[in-house]
Steps between C-alpha positions, in 0.01 A plus 500: 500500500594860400857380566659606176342822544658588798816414360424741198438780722808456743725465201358874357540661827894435411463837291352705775741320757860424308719463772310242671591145384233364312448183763392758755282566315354213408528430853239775577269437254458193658517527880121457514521166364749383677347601823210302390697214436662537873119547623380203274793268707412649788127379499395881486354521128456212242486459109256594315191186487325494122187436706504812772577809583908568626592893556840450684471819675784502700672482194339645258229737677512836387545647881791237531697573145542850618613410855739244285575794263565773794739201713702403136586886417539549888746170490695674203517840638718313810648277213611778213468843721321592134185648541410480135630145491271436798171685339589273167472148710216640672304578204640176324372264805160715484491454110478126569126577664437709205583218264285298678175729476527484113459141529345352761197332518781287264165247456657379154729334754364486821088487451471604839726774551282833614773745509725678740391534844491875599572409863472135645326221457099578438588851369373626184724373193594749200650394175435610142556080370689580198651142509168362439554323283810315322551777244478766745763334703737420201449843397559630840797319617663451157441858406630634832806323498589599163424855553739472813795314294478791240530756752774336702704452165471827360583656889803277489649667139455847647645411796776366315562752274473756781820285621642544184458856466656604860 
């Protein structure tokens, strides 16, 4: 779930990073997803059951997203030689985990879902479940994503009438 919001928050980071194309950054906000889905081929973590308890933590465990975070923004620093650039996809990988806290347990989707896993497996889980239930998840991901699109179009007409102006 939380999907949509991620997009919403990598397409507002646009007006604190312009120059970077806006796939990058969409890119970065979700890295940690897509290193669950090469974990969830590999055998390593699974989906989440409706009956039982899934944390992903290689994935999606707080001590991991910032060791994902620190290698993306280490990966664009050799990339971009940009060190803001590189502290922007750090913080945009890491914003994925943050995301995440505000709505898991996601039990309006997944009844068993407990959280995020602070470390590994068996670890205490944190969340504050805000995607509950079915409102708070339209409300969530819906209002995200909007919020994002606004910012992203009004950062675009400044940027382009900054162009215009030089």
């Amino acid at each position: 779930m939380a999907a949509l919001a991620h997009a919403g928050v990598a397409l507002a980071s646009k007006r604190i990073a312009p120059k970077v194309p806006v796939w990058i950054l969409l890119i970065a906000a979700y890295v940690i997803d897509i290193v669950w889905g090469i974990f969830f081929f590999a055998g390593i973590e699974q989906l989440p059951a409706l009956d039982s308890s899934t944390t992903n933590p290689w994935s999606h465990g707080l001590l991991m997203a910032v060791i994902w975070s620190l290698l993306s923004g280490f990966l664009m620093m050799l990339v971009s030689r940009d060190r803001y650039t590189s502290l922007v996809i750090g913080a945009l990988v890491f914003s994925h985990w943050i995301i995440d806290f505000i709505s898991h347990p996601m039990t309006a989707a997944f009844p068993g879902d407990t959280g995020l896993s602070l470390l590994f497996d068996g670890s205490p889980t944190v969340g504050l479940g805000l995607w509950s239930t079915q409102l708070g998840i339209n409300i969530g991901e819906y209002g995200t994503l909007m919020v994002g699109i606004l910012i992203y179009i009004f950062t675009l007409q400044k940027l382009r009438e900054e162009k215009r102006s030089v």
